[in-house]
C-alpha positions as a Markdown table, in Angstrom:
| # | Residue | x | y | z |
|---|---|---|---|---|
| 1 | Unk | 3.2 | 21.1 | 15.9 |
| 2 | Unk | -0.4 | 20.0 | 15.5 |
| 3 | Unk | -0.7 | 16.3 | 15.2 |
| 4 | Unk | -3.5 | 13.3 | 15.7 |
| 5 | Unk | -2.5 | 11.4 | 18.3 |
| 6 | Unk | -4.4 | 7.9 | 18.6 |
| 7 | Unk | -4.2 | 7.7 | 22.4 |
| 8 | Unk | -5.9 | 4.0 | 23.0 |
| 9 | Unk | -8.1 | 2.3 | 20.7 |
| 10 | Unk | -10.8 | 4.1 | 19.2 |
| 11 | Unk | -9.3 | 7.0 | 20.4 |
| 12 | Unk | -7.9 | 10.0 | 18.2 |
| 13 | Unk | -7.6 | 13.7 | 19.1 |
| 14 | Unk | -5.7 | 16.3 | 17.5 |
| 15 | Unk | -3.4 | 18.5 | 19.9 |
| 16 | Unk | 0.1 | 20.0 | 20.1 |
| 17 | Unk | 2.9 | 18.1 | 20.2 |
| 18 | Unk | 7.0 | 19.1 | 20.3 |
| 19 | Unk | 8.7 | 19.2 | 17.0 |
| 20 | Unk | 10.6 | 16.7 | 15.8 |
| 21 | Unk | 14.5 | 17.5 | 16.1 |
| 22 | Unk | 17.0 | 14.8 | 13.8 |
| 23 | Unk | 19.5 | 12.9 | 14.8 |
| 24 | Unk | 22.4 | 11.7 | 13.0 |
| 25 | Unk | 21.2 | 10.4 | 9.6 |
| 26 | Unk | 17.6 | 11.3 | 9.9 |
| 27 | Unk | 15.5 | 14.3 | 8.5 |
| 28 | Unk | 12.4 | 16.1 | 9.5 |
| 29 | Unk | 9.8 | 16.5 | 7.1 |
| 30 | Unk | 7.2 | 19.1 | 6.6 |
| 31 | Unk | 4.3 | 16.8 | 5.9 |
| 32 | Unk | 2.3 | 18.2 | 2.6 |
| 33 | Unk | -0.4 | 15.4 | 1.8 |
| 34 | Unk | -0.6 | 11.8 | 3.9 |
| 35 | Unk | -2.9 | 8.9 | 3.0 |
| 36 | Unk | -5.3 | 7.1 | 4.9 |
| 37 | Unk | -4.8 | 3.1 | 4.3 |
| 38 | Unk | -6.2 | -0.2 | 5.9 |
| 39 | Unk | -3.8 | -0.5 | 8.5 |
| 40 | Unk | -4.5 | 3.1 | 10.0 |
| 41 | Unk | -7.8 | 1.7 | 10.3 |
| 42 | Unk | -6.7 | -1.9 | 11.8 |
| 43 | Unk | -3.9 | 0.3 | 14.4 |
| 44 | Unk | -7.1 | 2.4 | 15.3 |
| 45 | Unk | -9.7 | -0.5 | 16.1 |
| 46 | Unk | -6.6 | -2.1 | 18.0 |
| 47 | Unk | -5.5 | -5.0 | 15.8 |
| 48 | Unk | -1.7 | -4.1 | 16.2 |
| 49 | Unk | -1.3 | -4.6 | 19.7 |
| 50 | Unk | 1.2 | -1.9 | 20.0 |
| 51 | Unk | 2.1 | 0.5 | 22.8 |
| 52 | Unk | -0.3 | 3.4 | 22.4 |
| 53 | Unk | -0.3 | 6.6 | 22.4 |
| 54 | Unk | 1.1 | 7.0 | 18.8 |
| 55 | Unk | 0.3 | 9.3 | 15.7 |
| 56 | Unk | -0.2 | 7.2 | 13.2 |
| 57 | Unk | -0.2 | 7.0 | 9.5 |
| 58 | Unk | 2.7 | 6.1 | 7.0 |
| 59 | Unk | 1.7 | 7.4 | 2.9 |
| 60 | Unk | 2.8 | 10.7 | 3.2 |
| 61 | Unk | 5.2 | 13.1 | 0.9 |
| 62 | Unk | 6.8 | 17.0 | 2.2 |
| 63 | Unk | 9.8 | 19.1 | 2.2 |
| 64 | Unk | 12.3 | 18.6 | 3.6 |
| 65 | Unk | 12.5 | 20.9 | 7.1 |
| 66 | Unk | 15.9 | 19.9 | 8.8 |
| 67 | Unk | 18.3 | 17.7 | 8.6 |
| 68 | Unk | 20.7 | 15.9 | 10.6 |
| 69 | Unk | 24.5 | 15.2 | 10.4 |
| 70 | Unk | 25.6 | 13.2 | 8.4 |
| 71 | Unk | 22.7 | 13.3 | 6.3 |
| 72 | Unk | 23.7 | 14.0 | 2.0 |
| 73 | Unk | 20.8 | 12.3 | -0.4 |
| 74 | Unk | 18.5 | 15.1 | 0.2 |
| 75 | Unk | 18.5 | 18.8 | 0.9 |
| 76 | Unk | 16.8 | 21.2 | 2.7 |
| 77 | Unk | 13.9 | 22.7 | 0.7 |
| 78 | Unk | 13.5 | 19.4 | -1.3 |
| 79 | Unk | 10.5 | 17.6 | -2.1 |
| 80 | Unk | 10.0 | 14.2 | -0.8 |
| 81 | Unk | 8.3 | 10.9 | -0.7 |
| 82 | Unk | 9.0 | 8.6 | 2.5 |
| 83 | Unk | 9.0 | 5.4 | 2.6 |
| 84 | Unk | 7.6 | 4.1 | 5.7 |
| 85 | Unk | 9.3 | 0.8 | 6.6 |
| 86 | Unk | 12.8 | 1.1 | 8.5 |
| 87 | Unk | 14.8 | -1.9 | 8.8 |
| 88 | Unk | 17.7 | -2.8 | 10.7 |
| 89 | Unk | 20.1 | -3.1 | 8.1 |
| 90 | Unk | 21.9 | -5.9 | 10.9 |
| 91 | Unk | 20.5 | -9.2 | 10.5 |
| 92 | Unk | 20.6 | -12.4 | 7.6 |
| 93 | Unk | 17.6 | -11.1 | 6.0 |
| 94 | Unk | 18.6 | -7.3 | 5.2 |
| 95 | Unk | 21.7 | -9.2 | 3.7 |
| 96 | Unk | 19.9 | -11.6 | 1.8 |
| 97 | Unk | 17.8 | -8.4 | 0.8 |
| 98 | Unk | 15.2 | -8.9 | 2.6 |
| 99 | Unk | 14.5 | -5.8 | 4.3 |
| 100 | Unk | 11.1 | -5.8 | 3.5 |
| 101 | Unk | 10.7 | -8.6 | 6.2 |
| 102 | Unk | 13.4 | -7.7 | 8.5 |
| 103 | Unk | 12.4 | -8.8 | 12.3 |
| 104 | Unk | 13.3 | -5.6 | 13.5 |
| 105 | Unk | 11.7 | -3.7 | 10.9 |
| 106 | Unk | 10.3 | -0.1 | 12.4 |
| 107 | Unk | 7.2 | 0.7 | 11.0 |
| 108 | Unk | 6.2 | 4.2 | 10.2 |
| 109 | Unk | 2.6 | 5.2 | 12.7 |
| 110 | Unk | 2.9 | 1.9 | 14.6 |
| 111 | Unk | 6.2 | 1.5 | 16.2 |
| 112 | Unk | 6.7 | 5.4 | 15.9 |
| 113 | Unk | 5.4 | 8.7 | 14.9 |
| 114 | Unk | 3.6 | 8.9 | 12.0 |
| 115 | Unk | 2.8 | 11.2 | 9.1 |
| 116 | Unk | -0.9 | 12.4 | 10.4 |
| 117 | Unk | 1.4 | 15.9 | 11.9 |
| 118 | Unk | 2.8 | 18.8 | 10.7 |
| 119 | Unk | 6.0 | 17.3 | 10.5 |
| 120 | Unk | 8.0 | 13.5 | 11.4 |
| 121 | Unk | 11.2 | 12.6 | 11.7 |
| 122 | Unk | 12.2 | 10.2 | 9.1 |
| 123 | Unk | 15.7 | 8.4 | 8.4 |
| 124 | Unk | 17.1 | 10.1 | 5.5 |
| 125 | Unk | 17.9 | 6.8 | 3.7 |
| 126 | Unk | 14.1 | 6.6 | 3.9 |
| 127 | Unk | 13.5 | 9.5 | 2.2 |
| 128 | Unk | 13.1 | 9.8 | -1.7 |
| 129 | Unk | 13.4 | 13.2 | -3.9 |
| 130 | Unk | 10.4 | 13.7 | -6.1 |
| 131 | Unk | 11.3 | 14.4 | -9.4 |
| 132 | Unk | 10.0 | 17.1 | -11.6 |
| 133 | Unk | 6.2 | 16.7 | -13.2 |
| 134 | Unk | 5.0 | 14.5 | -10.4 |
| 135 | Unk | 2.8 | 16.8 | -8.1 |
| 136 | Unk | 1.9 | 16.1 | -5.2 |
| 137 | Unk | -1.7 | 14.1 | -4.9 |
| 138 | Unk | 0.5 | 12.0 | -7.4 |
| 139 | Unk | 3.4 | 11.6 | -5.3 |
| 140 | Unk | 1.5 | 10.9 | -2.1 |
| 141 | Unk | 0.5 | 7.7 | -3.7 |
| 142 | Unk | 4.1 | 6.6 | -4.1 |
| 143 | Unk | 3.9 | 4.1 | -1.6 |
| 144 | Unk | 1.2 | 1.8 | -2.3 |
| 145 | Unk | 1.7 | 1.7 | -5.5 |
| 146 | Unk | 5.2 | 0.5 | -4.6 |
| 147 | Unk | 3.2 | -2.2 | -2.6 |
| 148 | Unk | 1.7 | -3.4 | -5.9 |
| 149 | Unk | 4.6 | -3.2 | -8.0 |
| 150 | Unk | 6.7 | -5.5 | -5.5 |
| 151 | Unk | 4.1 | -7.9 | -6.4 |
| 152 | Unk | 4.3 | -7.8 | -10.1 |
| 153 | Unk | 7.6 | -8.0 | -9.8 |
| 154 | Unk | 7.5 | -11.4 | -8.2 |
| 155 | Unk | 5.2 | -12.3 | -10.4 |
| 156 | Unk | 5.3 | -10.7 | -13.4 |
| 157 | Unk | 2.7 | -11.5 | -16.3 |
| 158 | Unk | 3.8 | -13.7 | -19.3 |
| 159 | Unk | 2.5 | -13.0 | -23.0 |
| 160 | Unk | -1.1 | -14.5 | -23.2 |
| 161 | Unk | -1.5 | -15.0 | -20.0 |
| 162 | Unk | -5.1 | -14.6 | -18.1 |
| 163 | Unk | -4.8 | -12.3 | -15.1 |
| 164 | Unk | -7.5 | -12.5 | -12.5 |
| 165 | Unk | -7.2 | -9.9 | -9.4 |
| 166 | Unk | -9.1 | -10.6 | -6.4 |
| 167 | Unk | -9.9 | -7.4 | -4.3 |
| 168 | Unk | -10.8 | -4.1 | -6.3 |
| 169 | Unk | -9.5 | -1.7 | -3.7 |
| 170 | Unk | -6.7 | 0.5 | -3.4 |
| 171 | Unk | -4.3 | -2.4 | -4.2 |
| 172 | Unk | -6.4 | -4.2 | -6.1 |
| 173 | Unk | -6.8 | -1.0 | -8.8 |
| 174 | Unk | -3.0 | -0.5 | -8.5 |
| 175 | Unk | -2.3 | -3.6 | -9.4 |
| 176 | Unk | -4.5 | -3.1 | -12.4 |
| 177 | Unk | -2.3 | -0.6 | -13.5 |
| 178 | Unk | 0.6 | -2.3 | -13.4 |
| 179 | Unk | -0.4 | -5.4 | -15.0 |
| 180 | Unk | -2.1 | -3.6 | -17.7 |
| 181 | Unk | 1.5 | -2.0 | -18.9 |
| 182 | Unk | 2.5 | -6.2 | -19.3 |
| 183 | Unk | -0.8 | -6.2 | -22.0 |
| 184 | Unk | -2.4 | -8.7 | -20.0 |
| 185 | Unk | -5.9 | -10.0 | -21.0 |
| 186 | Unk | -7.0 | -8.9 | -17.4 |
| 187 | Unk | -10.8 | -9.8 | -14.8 |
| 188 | Unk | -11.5 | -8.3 | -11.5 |
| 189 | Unk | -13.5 | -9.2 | -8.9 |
| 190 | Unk | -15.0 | -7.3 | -6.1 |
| 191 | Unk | -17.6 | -7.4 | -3.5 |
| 192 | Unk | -18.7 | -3.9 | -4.5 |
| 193 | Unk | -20.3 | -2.5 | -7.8 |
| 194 | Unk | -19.0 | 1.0 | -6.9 |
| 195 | Unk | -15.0 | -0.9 | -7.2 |
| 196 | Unk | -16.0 | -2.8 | -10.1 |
| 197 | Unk | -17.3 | 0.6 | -12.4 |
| 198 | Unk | -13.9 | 2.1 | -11.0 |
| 199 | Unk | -11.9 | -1.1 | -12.2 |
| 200 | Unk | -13.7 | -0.8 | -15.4 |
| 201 | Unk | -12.5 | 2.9 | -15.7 |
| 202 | Unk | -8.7 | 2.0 | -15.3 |
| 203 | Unk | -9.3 | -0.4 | -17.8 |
| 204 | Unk | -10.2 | -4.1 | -16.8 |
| 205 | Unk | -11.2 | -6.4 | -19.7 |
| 206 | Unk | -14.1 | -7.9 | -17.5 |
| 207 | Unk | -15.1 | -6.7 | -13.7 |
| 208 | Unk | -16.9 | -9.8 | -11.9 |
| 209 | Unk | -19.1 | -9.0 | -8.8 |
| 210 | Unk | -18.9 | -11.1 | -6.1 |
| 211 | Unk | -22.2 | -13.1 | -5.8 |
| 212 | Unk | -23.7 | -11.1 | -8.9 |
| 213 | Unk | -24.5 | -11.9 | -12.4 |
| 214 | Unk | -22.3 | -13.8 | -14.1 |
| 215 | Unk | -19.5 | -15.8 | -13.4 |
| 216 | Unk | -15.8 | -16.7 | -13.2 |
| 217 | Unk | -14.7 | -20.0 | -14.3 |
| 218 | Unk | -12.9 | -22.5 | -12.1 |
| 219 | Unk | -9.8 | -23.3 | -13.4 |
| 220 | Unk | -9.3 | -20.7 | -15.5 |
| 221 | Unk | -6.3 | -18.2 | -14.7 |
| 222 | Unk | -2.7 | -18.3 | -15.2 |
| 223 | Unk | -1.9 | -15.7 | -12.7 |
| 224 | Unk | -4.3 | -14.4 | -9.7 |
| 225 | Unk | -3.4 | -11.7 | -7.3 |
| 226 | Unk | -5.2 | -12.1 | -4.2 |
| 227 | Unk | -5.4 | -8.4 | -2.5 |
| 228 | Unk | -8.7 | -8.5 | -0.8 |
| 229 | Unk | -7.3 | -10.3 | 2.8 |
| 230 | Unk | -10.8 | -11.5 | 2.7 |
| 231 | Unk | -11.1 | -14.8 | 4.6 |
| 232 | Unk | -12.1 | -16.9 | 1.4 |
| 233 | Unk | -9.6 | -15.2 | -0.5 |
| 234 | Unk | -7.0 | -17.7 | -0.8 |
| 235 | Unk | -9.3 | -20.7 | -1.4 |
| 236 | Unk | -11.1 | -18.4 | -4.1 |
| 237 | Unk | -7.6 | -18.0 | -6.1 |
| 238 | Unk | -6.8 | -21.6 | -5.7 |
| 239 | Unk | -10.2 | -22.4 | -7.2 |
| 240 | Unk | -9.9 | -19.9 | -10.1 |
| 241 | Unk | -6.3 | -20.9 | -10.8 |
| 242 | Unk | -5.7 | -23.0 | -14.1 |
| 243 | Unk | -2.8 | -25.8 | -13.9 |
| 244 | Unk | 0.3 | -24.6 | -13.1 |
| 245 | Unk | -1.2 | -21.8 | -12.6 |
| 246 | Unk | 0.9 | -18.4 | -10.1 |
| 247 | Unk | -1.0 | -16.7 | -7.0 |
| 248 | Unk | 0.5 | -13.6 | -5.6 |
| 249 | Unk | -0.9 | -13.1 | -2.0 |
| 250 | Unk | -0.6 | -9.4 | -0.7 |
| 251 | Unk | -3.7 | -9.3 | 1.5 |
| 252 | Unk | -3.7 | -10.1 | 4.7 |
| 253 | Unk | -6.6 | -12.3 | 6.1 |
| 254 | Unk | -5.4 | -11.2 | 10.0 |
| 255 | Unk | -6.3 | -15.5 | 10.6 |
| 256 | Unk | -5.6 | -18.7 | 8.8 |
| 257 | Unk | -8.5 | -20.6 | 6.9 |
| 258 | Unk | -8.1 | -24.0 | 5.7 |
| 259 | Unk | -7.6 | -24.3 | 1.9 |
| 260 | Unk | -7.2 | -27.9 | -0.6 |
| 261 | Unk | -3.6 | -28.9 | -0.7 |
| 262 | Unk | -5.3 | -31.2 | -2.9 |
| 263 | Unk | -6.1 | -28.9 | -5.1 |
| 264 | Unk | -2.5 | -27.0 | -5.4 |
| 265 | Unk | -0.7 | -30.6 | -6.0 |
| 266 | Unk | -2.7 | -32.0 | -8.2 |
| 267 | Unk | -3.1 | -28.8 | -10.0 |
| 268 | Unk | 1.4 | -28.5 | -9.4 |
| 269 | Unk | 0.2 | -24.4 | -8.4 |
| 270 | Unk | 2.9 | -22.1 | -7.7 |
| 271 | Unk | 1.8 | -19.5 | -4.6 |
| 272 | Unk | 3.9 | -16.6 | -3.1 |
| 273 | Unk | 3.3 | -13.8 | -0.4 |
| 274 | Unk | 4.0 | -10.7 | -1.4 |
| 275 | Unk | 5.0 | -8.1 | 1.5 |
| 276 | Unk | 5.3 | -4.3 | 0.9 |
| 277 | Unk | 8.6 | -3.4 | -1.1 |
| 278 | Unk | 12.2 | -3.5 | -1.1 |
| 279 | Unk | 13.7 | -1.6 | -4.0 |
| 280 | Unk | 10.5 | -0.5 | -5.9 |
| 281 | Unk | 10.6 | 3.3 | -4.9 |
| 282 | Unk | 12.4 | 4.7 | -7.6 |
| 283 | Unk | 11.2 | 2.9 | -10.5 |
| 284 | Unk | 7.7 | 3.5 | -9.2 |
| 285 | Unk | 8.4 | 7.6 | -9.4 |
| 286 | Unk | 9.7 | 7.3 | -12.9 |
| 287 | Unk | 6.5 | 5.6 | -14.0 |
| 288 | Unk | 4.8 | 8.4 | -12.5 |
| 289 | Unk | 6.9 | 10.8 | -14.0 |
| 290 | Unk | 6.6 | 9.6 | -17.4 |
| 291 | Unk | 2.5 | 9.7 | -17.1 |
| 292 | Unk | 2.8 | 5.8 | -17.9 |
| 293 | Unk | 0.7 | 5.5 | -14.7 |
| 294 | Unk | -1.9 | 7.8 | -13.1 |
| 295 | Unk | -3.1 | 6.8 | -9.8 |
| 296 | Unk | -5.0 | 9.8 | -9.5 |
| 297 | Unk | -8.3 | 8.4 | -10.2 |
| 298 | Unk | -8.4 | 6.8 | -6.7 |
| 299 | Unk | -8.1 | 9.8 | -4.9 |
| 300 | Unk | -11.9 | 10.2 | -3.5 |
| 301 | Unk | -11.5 | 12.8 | -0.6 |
| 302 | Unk | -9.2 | 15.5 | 0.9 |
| 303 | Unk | -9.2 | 16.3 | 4.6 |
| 304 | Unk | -7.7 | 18.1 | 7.0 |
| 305 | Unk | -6.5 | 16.6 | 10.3 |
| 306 | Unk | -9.6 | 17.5 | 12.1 |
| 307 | Unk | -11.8 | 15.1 | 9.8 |
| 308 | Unk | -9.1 | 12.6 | 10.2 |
| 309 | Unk | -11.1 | 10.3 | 12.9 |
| 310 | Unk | -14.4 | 10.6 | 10.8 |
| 311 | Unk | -12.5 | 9.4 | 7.7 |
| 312 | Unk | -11.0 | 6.1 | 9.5 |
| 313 | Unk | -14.1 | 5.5 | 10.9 |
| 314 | Unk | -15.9 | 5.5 | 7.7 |
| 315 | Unk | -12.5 | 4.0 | 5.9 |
| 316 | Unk | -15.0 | 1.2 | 4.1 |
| 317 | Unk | -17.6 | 3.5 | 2.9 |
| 318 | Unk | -18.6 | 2.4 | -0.3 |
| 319 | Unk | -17.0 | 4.8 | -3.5 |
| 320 | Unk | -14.2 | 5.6 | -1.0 |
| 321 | Unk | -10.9 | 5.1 | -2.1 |
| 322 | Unk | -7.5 | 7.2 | -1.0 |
| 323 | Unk | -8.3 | 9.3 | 1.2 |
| 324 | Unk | -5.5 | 12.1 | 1.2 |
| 325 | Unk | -4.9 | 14.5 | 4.6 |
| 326 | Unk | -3.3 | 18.0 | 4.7 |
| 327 | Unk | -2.0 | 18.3 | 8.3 |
């Protein structure tokens, strides 16, 4: 199979590789569409620390090839979205369903091939059928959405609530979405006027540049979802929260900043991290299969695997968004 192979930092070619045969449980996947997110580009500029060479990426959707024994939930033939994150299924957290943060947690294109190929070798419990009227730009998009919906399922809007969203990216937008079908009274903020006119588009009450005209009011939001990972990000929501206000953190700053403890006592906030998913896949596809979300907005690009180290190199260009990649 042809695949992208990120041999040390900075480093991606495309060559042949062996197929992927499954084991017991597990399925190989003949990879239609994959996504290009922010951690690709952190594994690529070496952030990870993990052993290298590895293909990377993890958004991706196929048919299914092969399968393994044992295997029942899917079929060959099948359409499929994977999700990327394989724990352990041994340990006090995966009990306490936890999965999501499991210490021995196998991530998809970091710990082991990823979806930038042909085809990958996926555990079938990992694997989810795409149902009928999703195609499959839509599908591929699956899993970050997923990412946001964990989130607003932590903290899901009240009635009358005012929503700020820090971070107008991929996440950011998604988010949108989702908090949107609560009718919350929703602002964004971004860096970035080419995010803010997209945020406007998928229906934000108010988009706030960062810096810009205008401005947001300390103080003033019940519930903030910090997706940037930008280093002032958590101070920023702290700032912007209202008493007894609710912060959802899913970025991740990659260092810690000091922040006012003052400020979240006397001010009694309540702030949670919000990692990935656990549950969220199939309740995410039936919202894309009712059409009561459309991601599709954010797709800016389609590649092949050729253009793939151009497109990771360029991942913060400004009006990009999901890039999608047909191995």
């Amino acid at each position: 199979m042809r695949a992208a192979i990120l041999n040390n930092t900075a480093d991606l070619s495309v060559r042949d590789l062996p197929d992927p045969v499954p084991g017991s449980g597990e399925v190989v996947i003949d990879v239609t569409l994959a996504g290009i997110c922010g951690s690709d580009y952190s594994l690529y500029h070496g952030k990870f620390g993990v052993p290298l060479p590895v293909v990377p990426g993890h958004e991706g959707m196929g048919i299914v090839k092969e399968i393994g024994p044992g295997v029942s939930n899917v079929a060959v033939g099948q359409r499929v979205v994977i999700q990327p994150n394989f724990a352990c299924w041994n340990c006090d957290l995966c009990d306490s369903k936890l999965d999501n943060i499991c210490r021995e947690k196998v991530r998809l294109g970091i710990d082991t091939n990823g979806v930038f190929a042909q085809f990958v070798k996926i555990p079938s419990r990992y694997v989810w059928p795409v149902p009928e009227g999703i195609d499959d730009r839509t599908a591929t998009l699956t899993e970050p959405l997923a990412v946001a919906a964990h989130a607003v399922k932590n903290l899901t809007p009240s009635e009358g609530d005012r929503v700020l969203i820090i971070g107008a990216g991929v996440i950011g937008l998604l988010t949108l979405l989702l908090v949107k079908l609560e009718g919350a009274d929703l602002t964004i903020s971004d860096l970035l006027t080419e995010h803010l006119a997209m945020a406007e588009k998928m229906g934000a009450d108010r988009a706030f540049q960062v810096g810009g005209e205008g401005e947001l009011k300390p103080s003033s939001f019940d519930l903030i979802y910090e997706t940037s990972g930008a280093p002032s990000g958590l101070a920023d929501a702290i700032g912007f929260a209202a008493p007894g206000a609710r912060i959802a953190l899913l970025g991740l700053e990659g260092q810690d900043h000091p922040v006012s403890s003052t400020q979240i006592v006397r001010k009694e906030l309540s702030i949670v991290g919000s990692m990935i998913y656990t549950d969220e896949f199939p309740g995410v596809l039936e919202l894309l299969q009712t059409g009561r979300i459309d991601p599709t907005p954010l797709i800016s690009d389609m590649i092949g695997l050729d253009d793939l180290e151009n497109a990771i190199k360029n991942f913060n260009a400004p009006g990009r968004f999901k890039v999608l990649v047909s191995p």
